[in-house]
ROSE-4610 file (N, C-alpha, C; in Angstrom, 1 decimal, always signed):
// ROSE-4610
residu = [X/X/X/X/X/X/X/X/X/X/X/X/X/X/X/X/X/X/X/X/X/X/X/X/X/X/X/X/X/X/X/X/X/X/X/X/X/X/X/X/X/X/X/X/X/X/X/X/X/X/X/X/X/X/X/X/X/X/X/X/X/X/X/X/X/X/X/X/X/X/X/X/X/X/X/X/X/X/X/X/X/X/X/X/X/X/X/X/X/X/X/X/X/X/X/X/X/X/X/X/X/X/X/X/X/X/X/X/X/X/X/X/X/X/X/X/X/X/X/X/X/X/X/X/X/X/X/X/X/X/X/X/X/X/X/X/X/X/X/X/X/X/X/X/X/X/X/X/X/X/X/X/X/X/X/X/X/X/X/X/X/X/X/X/X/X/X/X/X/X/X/X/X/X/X/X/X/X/X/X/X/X/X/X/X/X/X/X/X/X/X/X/X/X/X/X/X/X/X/X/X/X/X/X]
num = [1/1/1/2/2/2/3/3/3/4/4/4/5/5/5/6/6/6/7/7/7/8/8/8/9/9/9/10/10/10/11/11/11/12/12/12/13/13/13/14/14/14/15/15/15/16/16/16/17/17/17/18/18/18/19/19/19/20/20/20/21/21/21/22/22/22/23/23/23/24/24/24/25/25/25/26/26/26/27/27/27/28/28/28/29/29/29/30/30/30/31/31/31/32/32/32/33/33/33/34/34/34/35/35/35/36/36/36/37/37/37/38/38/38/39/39/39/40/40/40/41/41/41/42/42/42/43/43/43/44/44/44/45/45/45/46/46/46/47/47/47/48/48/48/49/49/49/50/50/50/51/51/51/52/52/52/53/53/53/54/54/54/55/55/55/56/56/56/57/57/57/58/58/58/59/59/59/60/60/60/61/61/61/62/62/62/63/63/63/64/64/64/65/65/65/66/66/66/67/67/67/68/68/68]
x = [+125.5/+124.3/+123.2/+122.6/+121.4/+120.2/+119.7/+118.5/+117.3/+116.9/+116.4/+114.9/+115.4/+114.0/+112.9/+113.6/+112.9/+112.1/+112.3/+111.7/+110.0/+109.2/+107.4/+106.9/+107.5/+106.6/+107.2/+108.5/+109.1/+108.1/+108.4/+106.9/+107.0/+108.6/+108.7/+108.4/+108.4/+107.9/+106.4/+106.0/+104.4/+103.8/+104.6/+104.5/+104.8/+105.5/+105.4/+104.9/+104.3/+102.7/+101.9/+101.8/+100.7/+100.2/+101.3/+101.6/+101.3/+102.3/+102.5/+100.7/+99.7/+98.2/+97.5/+98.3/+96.7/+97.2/+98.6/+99.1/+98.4/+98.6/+97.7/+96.1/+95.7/+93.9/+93.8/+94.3/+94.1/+94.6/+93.6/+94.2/+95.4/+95.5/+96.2/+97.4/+98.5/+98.8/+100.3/+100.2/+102.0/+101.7/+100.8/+100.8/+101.1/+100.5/+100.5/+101.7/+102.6/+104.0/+105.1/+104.5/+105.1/+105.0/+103.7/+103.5/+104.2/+104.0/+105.2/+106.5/+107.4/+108.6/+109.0/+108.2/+107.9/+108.2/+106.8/+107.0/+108.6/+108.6/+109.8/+110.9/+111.5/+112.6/+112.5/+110.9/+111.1/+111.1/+110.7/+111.0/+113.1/+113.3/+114.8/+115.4/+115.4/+115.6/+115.6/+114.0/+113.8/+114.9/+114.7/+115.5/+117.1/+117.6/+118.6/+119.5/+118.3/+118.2/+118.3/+117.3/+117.4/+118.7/+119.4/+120.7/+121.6/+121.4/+122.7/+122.9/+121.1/+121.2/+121.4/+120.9/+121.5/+122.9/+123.4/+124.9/+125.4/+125.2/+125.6/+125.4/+124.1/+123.7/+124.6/+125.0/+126.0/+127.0/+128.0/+129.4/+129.3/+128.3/+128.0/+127.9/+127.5/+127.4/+128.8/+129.5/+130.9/+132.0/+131.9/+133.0/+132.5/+131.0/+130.6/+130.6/+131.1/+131.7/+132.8/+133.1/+134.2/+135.0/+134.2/+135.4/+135.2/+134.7/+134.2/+135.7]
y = [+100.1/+99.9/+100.8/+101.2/+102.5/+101.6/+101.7/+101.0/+102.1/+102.8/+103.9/+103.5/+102.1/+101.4/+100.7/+100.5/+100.0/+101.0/+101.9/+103.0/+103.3/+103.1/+102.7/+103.5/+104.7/+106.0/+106.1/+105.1/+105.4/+105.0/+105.3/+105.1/+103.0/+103.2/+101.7/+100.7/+101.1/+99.8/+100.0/+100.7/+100.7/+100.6/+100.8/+99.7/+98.5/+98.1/+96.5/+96.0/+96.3/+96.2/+96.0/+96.9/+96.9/+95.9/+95.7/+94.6/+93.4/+92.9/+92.0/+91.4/+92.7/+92.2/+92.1/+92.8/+92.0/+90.8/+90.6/+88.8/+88.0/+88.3/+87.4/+87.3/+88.6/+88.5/+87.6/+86.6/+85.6/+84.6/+83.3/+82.2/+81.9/+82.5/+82.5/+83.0/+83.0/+83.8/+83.9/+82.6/+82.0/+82.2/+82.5/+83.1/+84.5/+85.0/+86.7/+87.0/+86.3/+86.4/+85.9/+84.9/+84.7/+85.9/+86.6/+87.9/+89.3/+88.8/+90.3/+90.1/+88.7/+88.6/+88.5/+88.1/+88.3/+90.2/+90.3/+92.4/+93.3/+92.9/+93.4/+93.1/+91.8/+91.6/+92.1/+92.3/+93.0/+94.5/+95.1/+96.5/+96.3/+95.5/+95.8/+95.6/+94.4/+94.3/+95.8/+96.8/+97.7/+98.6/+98.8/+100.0/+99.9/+99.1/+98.9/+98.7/+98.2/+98.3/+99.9/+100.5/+102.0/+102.7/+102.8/+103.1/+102.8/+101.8/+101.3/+102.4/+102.3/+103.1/+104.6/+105.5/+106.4/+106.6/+105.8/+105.9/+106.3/+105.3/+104.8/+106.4/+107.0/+108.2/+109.2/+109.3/+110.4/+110.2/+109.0/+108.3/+108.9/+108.8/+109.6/+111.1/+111.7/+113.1/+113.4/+112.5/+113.4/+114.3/+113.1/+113.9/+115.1/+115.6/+116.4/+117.5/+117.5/+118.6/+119.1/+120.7/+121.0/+121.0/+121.4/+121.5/+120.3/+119.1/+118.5/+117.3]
z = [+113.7/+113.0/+113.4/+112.5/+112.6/+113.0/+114.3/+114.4/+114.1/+113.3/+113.2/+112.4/+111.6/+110.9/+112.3/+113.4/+114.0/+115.6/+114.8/+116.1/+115.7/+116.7/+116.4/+115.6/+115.3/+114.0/+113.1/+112.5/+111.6/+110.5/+109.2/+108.8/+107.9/+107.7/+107.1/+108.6/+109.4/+110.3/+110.1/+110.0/+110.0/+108.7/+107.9/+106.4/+106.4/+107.0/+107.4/+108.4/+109.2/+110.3/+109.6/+108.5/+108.0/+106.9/+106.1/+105.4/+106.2/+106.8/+108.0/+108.2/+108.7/+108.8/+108.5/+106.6/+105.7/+105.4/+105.4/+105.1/+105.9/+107.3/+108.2/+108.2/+107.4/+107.7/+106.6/+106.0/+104.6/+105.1/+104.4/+104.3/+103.2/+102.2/+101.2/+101.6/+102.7/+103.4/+102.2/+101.9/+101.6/+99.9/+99.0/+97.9/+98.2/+99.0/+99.2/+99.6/+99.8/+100.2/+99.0/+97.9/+97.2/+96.1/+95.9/+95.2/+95.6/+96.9/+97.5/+97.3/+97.2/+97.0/+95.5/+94.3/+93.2/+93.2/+93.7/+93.3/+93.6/+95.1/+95.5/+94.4/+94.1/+93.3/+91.7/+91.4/+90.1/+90.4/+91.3/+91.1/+91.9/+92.4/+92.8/+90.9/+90.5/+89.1/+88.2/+88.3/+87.3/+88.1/+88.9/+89.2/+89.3/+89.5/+89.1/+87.6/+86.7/+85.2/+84.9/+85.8/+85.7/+86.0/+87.1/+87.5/+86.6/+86.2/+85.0/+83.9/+82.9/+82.0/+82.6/+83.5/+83.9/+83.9/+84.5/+84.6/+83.4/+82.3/+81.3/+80.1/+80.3/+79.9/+80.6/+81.5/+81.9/+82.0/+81.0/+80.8/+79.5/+78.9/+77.4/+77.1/+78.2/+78.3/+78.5/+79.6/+79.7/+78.8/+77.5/+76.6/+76.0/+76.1/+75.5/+75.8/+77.6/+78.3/+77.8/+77.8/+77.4/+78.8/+79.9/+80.9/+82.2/+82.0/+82.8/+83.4]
């Protein structure tokens, strides 16, 4: 296992510090967590919606290749 997300300058750990401290500077702590888990799963959703149709766009291109 690559422990490589948790080395102090990587920059995703210090995106999540950073996150991590505006959550705590609020009382609203557990909405601001329900909005970040809300965001997260719809950009996992888009972009994987995306990947699909990609794919799916260059399943379509293939037969158009003469030598592919």
């Amino acid at each position: 296992m690559d422990n490589d997300v948790l080395e102090p300058y990587n920059p995703y750990t210090l995106f999540l510090i950073f996150v991590l401290l505006l959550l705590a500077s609020g009382r609203d702590c557990d909405q601001k967590l329900d909005f970040l888990g809300s965001l997260i799963q719809a950009t996992q959703t888009s972009v994987q919606s995306m990947r699909r149709g990609l794919e799916t766009l260059q399943a379509g291109f293939r037969p158009a290749r003469p030598n592919a």
